[in-house]
N, C-alpha and C positions, 0 to 999 in steps of 0.2 A: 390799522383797523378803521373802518370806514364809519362815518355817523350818516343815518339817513333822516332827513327832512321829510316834513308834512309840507305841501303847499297846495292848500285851501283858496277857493273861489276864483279859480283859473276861469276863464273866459272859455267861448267855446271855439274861437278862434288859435286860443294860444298855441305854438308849436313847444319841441321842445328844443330845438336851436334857440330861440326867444328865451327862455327859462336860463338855458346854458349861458348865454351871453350875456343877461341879466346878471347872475350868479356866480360867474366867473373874477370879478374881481374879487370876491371873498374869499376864496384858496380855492384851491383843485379840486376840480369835481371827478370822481370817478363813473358815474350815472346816471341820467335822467331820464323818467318815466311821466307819462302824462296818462293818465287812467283813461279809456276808450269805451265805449259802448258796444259793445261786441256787435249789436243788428244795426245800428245807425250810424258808427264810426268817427263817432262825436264825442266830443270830451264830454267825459263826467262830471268835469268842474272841479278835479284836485287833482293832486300826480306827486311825484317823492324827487329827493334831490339828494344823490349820496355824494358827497362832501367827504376829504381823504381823510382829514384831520378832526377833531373835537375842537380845536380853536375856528377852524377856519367854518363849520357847523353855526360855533356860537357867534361868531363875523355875520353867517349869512344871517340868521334870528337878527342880529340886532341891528341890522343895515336895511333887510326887506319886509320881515312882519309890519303890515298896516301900508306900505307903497304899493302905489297905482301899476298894473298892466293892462292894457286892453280895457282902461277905462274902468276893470275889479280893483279894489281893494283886497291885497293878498293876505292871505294867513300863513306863517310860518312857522313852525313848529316843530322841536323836535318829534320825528315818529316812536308810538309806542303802541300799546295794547289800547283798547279803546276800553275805559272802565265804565261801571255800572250797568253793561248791557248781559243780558241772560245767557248762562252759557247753553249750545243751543245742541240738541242731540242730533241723529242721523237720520232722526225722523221729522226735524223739525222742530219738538219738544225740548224744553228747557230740562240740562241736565237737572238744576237744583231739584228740582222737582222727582227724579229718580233716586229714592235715596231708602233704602232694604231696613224693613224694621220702624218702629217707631211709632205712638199713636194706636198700638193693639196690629198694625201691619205686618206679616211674615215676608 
């Protein structure tokens, strides 16, 4: 099972051969992505790094979190859910906010 990394404050230079090669001494990577801007084709400034192993995951945190590429200081992270942000409906509207009953509401 694979562990996928956060890595926060990419450059907009960065590739991701650069990340791979970075990141490869810390065990085998199965993936990396670098986040693009779909109209300008330019990083977004973060992208993921899936890592085969959970050791080799907690190798890459605690070897690259806070080292330089391209001049950024990286963030590394294991990836998860992003918490406290609103769960957001199909309309846009925050689900909490949808909620049947309550307050004299049918």
């Amino acid at each position: 099972m694979t562990t996928e990394l956060y890595i926060g404050n990419l450059s907009r230079n960065t590739t991701e051969d650069e990340i791979r090669t970075m990141f490869e001494p810390a065990g085998e990577i199965t993936e990396v992505t670098v986040m693009l801007d779909p109209e300008t084709g330019n990083s977004k400034g973060f992208g993921f790094v899936n890592m085969k192993t959970f050791i080799a995951a907690n190798e890459a945190i605690t070897r690259f979190n806070g080292q330089m590429l391209d001049n950024n200081k990286l963030t590394v992270q294991k990836s998860g859910k992003i918490l406290g942000l609103p769960l957001m409906g199909a309309a846009g509207g925050s689900l909490r906010n949808y909620r049947q009953g309550g307050r004299g509401r049918i």
